[in-house]
N, C-alpha and C positions, 0 to 999 in steps of 0.2 A: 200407390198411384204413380209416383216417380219413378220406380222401377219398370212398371208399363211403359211410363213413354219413354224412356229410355231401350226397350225392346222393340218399337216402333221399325226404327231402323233395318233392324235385323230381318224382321218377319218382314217388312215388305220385299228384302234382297232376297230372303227365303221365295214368297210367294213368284218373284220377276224370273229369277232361275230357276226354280221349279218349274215353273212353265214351261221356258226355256226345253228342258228336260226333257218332258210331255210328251212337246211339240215335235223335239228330236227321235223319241222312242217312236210315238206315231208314223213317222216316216218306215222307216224301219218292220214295222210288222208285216207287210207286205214280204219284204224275204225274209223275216222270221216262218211266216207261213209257210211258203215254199220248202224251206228247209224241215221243216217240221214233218213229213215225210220219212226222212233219212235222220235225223238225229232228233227223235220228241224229248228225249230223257235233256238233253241240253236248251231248248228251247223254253220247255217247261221249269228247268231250273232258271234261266235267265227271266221269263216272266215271275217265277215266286220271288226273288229276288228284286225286282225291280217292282213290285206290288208294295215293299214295306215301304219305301220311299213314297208311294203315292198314298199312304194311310196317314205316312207325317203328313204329307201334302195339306190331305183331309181336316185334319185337326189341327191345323196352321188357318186352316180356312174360317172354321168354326170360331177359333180364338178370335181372330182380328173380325170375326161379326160384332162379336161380343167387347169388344174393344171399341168399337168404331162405335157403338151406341155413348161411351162415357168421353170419346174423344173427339172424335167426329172427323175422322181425319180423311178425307175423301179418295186421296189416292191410294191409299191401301184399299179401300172397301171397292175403287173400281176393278181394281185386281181379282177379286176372289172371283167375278162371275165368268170371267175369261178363262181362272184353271179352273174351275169347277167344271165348265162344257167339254175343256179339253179330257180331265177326268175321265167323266161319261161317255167321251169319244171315245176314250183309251179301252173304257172295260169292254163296249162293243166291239170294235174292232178286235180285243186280242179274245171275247168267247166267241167271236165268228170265225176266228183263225185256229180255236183250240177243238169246235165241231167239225171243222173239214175233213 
């Protein structure tokens, strides 16, 4: 139990930066799409690659639910609904960019 809240800290700076992340990649697909045209083979490796970081994301999310129930710590638990949409924005956007 100490050792949870002692990881507290982390996972929320995890969950705030992650975000951060997201938010920034989001931007970005727009000329990732564009480019995807002329170089898919790179595009598609930059999305695989930035997919494993959004699985941590995932399970960073999952944990501090389950955390939040024995600790109750609010602002972590406000966090996760904010990357979770951004998530779902993500996967939208980049398989609308990956059917064009």
């Amino acid at each position: 139990k100490d050792a949870e809240r002692n990881d507290m800290p982390v996972l929320s700076t995890m969950l705030k930066f992650g975000n951060r992340m997201v938010t920034s990649f989001l931007k970005i697909t727009g000329v990732l799409g564009k480019y995807m045209r002329h170089h898919q083979e790179a595009v598609n490796e930059t999305v695989s690659k930035f997919q494993a970081s959004t699985r941590t994301l995932q399970i960073i999310c999952a944990h501090v639910k389950e955390l939040s129930k024995e600790h109750k710590d609010p602002r972590m638990v406000n966090l996760v609904p904010k990357v979770k949409k951004n998530l779902e924005l993500l996967l939208f956007k980049v398989k609308g960019m990956l059917h064009e």
